[in-house]
N, C-alpha and C positions, 0 to 999 in steps of 0.2 A: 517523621514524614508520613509515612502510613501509620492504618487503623493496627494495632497489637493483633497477633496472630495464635494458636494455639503453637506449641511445640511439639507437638504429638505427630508421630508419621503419618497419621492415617487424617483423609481431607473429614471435616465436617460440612453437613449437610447444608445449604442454603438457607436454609429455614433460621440457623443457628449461628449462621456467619454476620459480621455488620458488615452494616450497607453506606454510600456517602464514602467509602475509601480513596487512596489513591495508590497509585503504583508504586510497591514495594522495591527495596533495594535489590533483590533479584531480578526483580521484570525489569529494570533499568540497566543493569549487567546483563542479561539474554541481550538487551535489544544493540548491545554494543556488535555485534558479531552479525549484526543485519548492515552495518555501515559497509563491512566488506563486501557484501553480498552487494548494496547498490552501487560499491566501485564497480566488480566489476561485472555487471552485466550497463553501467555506464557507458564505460570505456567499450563496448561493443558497439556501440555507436559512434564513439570517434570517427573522424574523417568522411569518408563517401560511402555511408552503407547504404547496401541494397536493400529487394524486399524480401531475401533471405536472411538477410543482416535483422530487420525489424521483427520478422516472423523467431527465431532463435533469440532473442533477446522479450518480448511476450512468453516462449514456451519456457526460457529458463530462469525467468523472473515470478514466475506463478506457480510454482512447486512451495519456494522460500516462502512466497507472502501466507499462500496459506495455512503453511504449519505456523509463519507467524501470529496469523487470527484463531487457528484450532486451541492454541498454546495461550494467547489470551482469555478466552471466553472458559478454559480450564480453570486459568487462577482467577479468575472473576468468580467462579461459584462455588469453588472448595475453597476454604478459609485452611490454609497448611500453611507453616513455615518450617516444615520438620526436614529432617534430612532425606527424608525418599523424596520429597519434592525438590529438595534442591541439586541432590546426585541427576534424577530425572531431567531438570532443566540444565544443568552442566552438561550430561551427556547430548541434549540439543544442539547446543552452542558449541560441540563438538564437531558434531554430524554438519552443521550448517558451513562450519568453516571448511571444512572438506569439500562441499557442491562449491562454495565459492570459490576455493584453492583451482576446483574443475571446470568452472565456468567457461572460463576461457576456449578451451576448447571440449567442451563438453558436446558440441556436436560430432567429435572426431574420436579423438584418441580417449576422452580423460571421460566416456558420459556413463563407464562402467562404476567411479567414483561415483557421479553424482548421484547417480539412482543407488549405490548402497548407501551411500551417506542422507538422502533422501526415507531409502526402507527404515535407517536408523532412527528418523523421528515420529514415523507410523508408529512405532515400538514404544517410543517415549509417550508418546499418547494413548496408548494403553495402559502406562504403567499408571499417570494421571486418573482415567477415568477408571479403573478398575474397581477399587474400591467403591466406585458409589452405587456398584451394581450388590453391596452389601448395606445399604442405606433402607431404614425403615419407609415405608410406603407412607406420603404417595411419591419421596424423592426417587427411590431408588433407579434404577437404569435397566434395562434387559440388558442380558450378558449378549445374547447376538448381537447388538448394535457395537459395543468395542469391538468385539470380536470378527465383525464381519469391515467394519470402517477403520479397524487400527491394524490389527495382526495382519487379516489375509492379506488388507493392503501392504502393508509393509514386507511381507512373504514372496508377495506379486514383485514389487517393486526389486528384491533382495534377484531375483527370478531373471528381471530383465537383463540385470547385470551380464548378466552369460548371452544374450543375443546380441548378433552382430547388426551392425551399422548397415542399411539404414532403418531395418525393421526394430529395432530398438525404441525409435522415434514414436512410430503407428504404437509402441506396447504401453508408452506411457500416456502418449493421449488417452488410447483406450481405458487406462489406470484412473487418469484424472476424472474422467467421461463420468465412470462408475463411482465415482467418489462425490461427486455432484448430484448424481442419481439417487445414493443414500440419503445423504444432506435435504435434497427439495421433496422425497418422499415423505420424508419422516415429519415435514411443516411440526418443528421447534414439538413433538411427540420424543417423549424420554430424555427432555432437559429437565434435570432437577429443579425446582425450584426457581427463583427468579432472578435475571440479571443485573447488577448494578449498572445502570447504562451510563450514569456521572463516570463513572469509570472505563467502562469502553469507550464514550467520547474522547476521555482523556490520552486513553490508549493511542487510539487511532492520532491523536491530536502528535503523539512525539514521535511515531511512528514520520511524520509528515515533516518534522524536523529533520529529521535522518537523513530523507531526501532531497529537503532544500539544503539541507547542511554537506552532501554531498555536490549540486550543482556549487555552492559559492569556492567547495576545494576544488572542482576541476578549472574555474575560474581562477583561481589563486596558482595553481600549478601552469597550468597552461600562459598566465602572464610571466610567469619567471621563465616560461621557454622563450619567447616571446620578444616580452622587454623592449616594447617599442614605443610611439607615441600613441597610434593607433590600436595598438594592443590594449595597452591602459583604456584607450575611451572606449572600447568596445564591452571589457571587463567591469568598467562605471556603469554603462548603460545596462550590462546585462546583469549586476548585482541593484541597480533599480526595479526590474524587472521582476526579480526575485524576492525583493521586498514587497513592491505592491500585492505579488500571490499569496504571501507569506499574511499580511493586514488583512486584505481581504478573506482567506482562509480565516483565520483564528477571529478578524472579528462579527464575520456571519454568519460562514461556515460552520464551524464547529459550535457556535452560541446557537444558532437552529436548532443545530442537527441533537445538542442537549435538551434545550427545551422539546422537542417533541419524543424524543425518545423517551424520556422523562416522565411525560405526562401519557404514554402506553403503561396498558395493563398486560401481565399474563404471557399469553403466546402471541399476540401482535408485538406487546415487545420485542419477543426474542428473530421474530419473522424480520421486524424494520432492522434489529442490529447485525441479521445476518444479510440483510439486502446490502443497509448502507455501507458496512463498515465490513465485511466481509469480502462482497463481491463489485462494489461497484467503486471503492476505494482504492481497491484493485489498479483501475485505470487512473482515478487519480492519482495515484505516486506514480504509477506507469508514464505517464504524461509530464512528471516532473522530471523524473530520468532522463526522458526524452531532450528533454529542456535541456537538463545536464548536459548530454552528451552533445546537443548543437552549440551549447554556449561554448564549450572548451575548444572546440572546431573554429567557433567564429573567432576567437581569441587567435587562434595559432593563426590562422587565415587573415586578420587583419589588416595587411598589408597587400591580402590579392586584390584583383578586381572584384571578383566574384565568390561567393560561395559556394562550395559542391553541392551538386542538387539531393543528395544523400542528408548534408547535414541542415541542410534547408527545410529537410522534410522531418530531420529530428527536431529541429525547434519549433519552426512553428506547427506543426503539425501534433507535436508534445504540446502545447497552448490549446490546440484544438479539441483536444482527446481532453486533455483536462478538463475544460471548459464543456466539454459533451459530457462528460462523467457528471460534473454538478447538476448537470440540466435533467440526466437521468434520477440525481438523488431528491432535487425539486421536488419532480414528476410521483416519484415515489412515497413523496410526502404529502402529497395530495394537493401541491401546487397548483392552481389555475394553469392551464398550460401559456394564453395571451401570455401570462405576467412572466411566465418562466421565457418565450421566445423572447420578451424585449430585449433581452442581454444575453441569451444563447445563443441568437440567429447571428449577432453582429460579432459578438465572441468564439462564432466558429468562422465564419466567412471571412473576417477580416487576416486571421492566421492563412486560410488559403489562398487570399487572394498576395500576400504576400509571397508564397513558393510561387506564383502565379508568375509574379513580377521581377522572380528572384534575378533572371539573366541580366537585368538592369539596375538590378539595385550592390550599393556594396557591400560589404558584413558590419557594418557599423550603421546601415540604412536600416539592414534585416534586423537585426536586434533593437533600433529604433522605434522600430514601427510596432514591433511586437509587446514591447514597456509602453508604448500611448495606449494600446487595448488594454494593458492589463491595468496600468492608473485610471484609463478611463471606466473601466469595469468596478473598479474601487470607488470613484467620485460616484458613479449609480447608486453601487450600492451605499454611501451612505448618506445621496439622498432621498430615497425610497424608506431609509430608516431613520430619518429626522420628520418626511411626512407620516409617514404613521406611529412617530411617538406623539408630534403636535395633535394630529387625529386622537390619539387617544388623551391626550392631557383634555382637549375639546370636550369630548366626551364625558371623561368623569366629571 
């Protein structure tokens, strides 16, 4: 399935690794241990969450995703399949099941877990990058940069443990604040060598499964509580729903976002893969989640009048967020902005105008209305992509 790796503990340089891979049987094993992680900061949106509820499910979902992308864009540029990478990524998949075991209540009792089990994969990403600060020039790495973006973090983070609630909270924004400070200072300055981007797409691409594979189980659980007439159409319509983001993603989305990543050289590469697939991909699973957590509501709820306005505001407003995330990845690809609003503007307004109208609508209208934008959003795009392949047949 993937490209042959060395066996040797120690990563090889970029320069000497192949390019064109795909995801190794370890990076497919890491990424099992993220499914937990989108249960349960999920299920934090069950039912009628507030905008404490929203706010705690953003700050405990954005620790994971990141070491998720740190932990990529590693095995994208070291060629290892030796045992110090794969003890390294085990002990990951360790630490991560720990923050998710805490999630729950990781605002309260358990957030002493999550920030050690968090400080644990600053450490694993040390142990990754270390070695390539022994790499002949011009790969190699200054030792401050692991040093100061893995260790102290991870030191900080091990730190916070020990402070109580609620200044705990203020230590890790602070944490994250400075970690982002590192990252956009540095503009892609002491990345080895160059990234396979066929492969971060890819990355990112099953990553995005994860998440829709999470919304269709809380669907599936949620109808077995359920087990109604209404429950069922509601579950129909809201694995419609699911499908169209799912088409749409994988056949524009991600074919874009390759081609152009693709076609960067150097440190624009590394710059677009740390914009798209780093930080603004971010909100897209974020927004799926979101979806998650109102579909499973709308399911159990099937039989009210109404939906709570909490979980009104997980679905479609998860639609929204999504839909603003692409339009930001557009934008960043140097989209026309005209051509990016024709489907942004109506793909965000039409999710709020739906929480709009929620008091009169039922939970089989709200997720209704919400699968016509996102098919509709589908039939756009592919006919925008039938006029500019005719355009181009024209052409040549």
């Amino acid at each position: 399935m993937s490209t042959p790796r060395p066996e040797s503990g120690a990563p090889v340089p970029p320069a000497a690794a192949h390019t064109s891979r795909h995801a190794d049987w370890l990076e497919l094993f890491f990424d099992l241990v993220f499914v937990a992680v989108a249960a349960q900061v999920a299920h934090g949106l069950h039912g009628d969450p507030g905008l404490r509820d929203f706010a705690v499910f953003l700050a405990l979902y954005f620790p994971p995703w990141w070491l998720w992308a740190n932990v990529t864009v590693s095995s994208n540029l070291f060629a290892d399949n030796g045992p110090r990478r794969r003890l390294l990524m085990l002990f990951a998949m360790l630490c991560i099941a720990v923050m998710a075991a805490a999630v729950p209540e990781a605002d309260t009792d358990r957030g002493s877990f999550y920030a050690l089990g968090y400080s644990g994969t600053r450490l694993v990403l040390l142990g990754l990058w270390w070695p390539a600060t022994r790499f002949p020039e011009p790969d190699r790495v200054p030792r401050w940069r692991p040093l100061s973006y893995c260790l102290a973090s991870g030191l900080l983070w091990a730190g916070s443990a020990f402070v109580p609630a609620p200044w705990q909270y203020a230590v890790w924004a602070v944490l994250i604040a400075a970690e982002m400070v590192l990252l956009l200072s540095a503009r892609g300055r002491g990345v080895p060598g160059r990234l396979d981007t066929g492969h971060i797409v890819e990355r990112v691409g099953l990553f995005v499964i994860i998440v829709l594979g999470e919304s269709v189980i809380g669907l599936v659980t949620s109808a077995d509580r359920a087990w109604t007439l209404r429950a069922g159409a509601v579950g129909v319509i809201g694995f419609v729903l699911l499908a169209a983001l799912w088409w749409s993603y994988f056949d524009f989305g991600s074919t874009s976002a390759e081609l152009i990543l693709g076609a960067a050289r150097g440190r624009d590469a590394y710059l677009l893969a740390r914009d798209v697939a780093g930080f603004l991909h971010f909100f897209v699973t974020a927004g799926v989640l979101a979806i998650a957590g109102g579909l499973a509501t709308a399911v159990d709820e099937a039989d009210h009048a109404h939906l709570p306005t909490g979980a009104v505001w997980a679905l479609a407003g998860g639609l929204a967020l999504y839909h603003s995330a692409h339009a930001a990845i557009a934008l960043r690809f140097h989209r026309p902005l005209a051509s990016v609003a024709v489907w942004a503007v109506p793909g965000i307004a039409v999710p709020l105008l739906v929480v709009w109208a929620a008091r009169v609508l039922t939970p089989w209208q709200v997720v209704l209305l919400l699968a016509a934008e996102a098919i509709a959003h589908l039939l756009y795009a592919r006919h925008v992509l039938r006029r500019r392949t005719a355009a181009q047949s024209g052409t040549d």
